[in-house]
C-alpha positions, 0 to 999 in steps of 0.5 A: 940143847934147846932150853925149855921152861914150863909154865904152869904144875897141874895137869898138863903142867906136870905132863910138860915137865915129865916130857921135857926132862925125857924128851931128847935135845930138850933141858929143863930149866923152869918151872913158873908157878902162880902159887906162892905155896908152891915156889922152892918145890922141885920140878920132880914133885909135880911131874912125880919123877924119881929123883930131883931135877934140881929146877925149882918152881919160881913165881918170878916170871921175868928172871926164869925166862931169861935164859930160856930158848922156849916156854911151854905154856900149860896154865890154863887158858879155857876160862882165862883167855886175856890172861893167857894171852898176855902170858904168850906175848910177854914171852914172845916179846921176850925172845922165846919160842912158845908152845901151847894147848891153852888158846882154843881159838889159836888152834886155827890163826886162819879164824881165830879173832884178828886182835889176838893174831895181830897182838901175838904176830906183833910180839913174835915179830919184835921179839923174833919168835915163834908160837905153835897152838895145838890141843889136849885131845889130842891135837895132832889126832884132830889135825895132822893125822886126819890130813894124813889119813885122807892122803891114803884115800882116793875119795872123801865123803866126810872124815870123823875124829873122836874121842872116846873115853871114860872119866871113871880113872881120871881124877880131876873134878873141875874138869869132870863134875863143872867142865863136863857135867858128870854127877849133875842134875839133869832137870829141865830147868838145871844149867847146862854144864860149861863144855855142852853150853851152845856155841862152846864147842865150836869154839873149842874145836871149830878151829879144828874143823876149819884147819882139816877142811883147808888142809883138804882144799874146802872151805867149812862155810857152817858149823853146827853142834849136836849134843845127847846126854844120858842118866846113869842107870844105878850110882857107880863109884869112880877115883873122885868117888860115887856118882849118883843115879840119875846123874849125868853119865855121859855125853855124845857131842858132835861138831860138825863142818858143813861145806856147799851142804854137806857134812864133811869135817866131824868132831865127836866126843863120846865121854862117859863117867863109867864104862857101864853107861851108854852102852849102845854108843861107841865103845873103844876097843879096850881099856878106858879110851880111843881117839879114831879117825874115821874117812868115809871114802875109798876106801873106808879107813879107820885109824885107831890109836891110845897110849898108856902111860905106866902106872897112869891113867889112858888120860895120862898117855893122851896128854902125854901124846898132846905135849909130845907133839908141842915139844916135839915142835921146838927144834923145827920152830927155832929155824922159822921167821917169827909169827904164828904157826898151825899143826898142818904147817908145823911136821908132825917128826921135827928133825933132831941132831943123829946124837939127840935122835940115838937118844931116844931108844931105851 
């Protein structure tokens, strides 16, 4: 039984918890939190579990991970990266294996800023642990899967991941109204919103394009971006409330991998804030949201997926997806040399003992 403790309660936070008490060969027996309001609360309450799970949510960082295998770290790392990463190393050093969505550079260690490899591999090394980094969007759909897609074909001409998705169920207004944009002025002279700024999406995904390209034999020698932005037709009403016409509705970025002059790696994200707006771009094929990877070659493949949470929003089952596949990892992990891992190195099923495996079916 692996000993896990999760650091941070919000959204990914309490996706973590719900999945490490759930998840097989995994014990809970953390929670870290910054909020001095929310220390004593039981893990239950954030992951909006049933019943208690008798773990506690501390703000003393040393004394919850000391008897801890593993951290999964969810607090956020977008606009805090010094800090996250000081967070890691304090946790590498300290023996435990760490698992991550928060270090969007980290995606890919290949080209991620050497002061951070160098500072992470040295604290895995002294502390004798393991790091695995991979996305919220999800990040096996925008590495292994599309790797594992383009090994059922016979020729590549490019490879697409998307992400298709309506906010109109997701409540989480930072990320929606200041991360995306949605319910903004789209003057001329109004600011872009912080995820459509230029070079902000290579940043977040240009690790992605890197890894598949790799993963693939080629090397990704530019990354260029292309983002379209469209009023919403009439106000429509959301979980966060009303967004006004005229407003952002929607965005189609793209971040493509160029290599030897074509197009070959492309993320996508088609994201509304209705399903009403942008009617003519990509649509999924039911309910809220899709992640696709598309191969252009032969033969033309596309692989579909989405998950559901019960009584959740699709977000709720993408992120699940997300943390699933971090903690998921674990068992593998434990068994490398220390350093740092990426999501084509790391199996996609790491192998559980047969009881931990028979746990798994309801």
């Amino acid at each position: 039984m692996r000993r896990v403790v999760v650091w941070g309660t919000g959204n990914m936070g309490s996706t973590a918890i719900r999945s490490t008490v759930a998840f097989p060969g995994l014990q809970l027996v953390g929670v870290i939190t910054s909020s001095a309001a929310k220390a004593g609360r039981d893990a239950a309450d954030f992951a909006g579990l049933p019943e208690p799970t008798g773990v506690r949510a501390n703000t003393d960082i040393d004394a919850t991970i000391a008897d801890a295998d593993a951290v999964a770290y969810m607090a956020s790392g977008d606009i805090r990266p010094e800090e996250a990463i000081a967070d890691i190393e304090r946790c590498l050093r300290a023996g435990k294996h760490v698992v991550t969505p928060s270090l969007y550079s980290l995606y890919d260690p290949a080209s991620a800023p050497p002061e951070w490899v160098d500072r992470l591999t040295g604290a895995a090394e002294e502390g004798g642990a393991t790091l695995l980094v991979s996305g919220v969007d999800p990040g096996w759909g925008n590495d292994a899967l599309a790797v594992t897609a383009a090994g059922l074909c016979t020729r590549i001409n490019t490879i697409t991941c998307q992400e298709i998705f309506d906010y109109s169920t997701y409540n989480q207004p930072f990320a929606v109204k200041v991360s995306c944009g949605f319910g903004g002025a789209m003057g001329p002279e109004d600011p872009l919103p912080m995820m459509l700024l230029p070079s902000i999406p290579t940043m977040v995904w240009g690790g992605n394009v890197r890894l598949i390209g790799r993963g693939l034999g080629i090397e990704i020698d530019e990354i260029t971006e292309e983002v379209e932005r469209l009023p919403l037709e009439q106000t429509v009403e959301t979980v966060m409330g009303p967004f006004e016409k005229g407003t952002q509705g929607a965005f189609f970025l793209r971040v493509i991998g160029w290599s030897g002059g074509r197009q070959r790696v492309i993320i996508e994200h088609i994201t509304r804030i209705h399903p009403s707006c942008a009617p003519d771009w990509p649509q999924p094929d039911e309910g809220v949201g899709d992640h696709r990877v598309i191969v252009d070659g032969d033969p033309q493949l596309t692989i579909t997926t989405r998950a559901d949470v019960p009584g959740g929003t699709r977000a709720d089952g993408g992120n699940t997806t997300a943390a699933n596949r971090l903690l998921g990892a674990l068992n593998w992990l434990v068994e490398q040399k220390p350093g740092i891992y990426d999501g084509l190195q790391v199996p996609l099923r790491s192998a559980l003992a047969p009881e931990a495996e028979r746990a798994r079916w309801a």
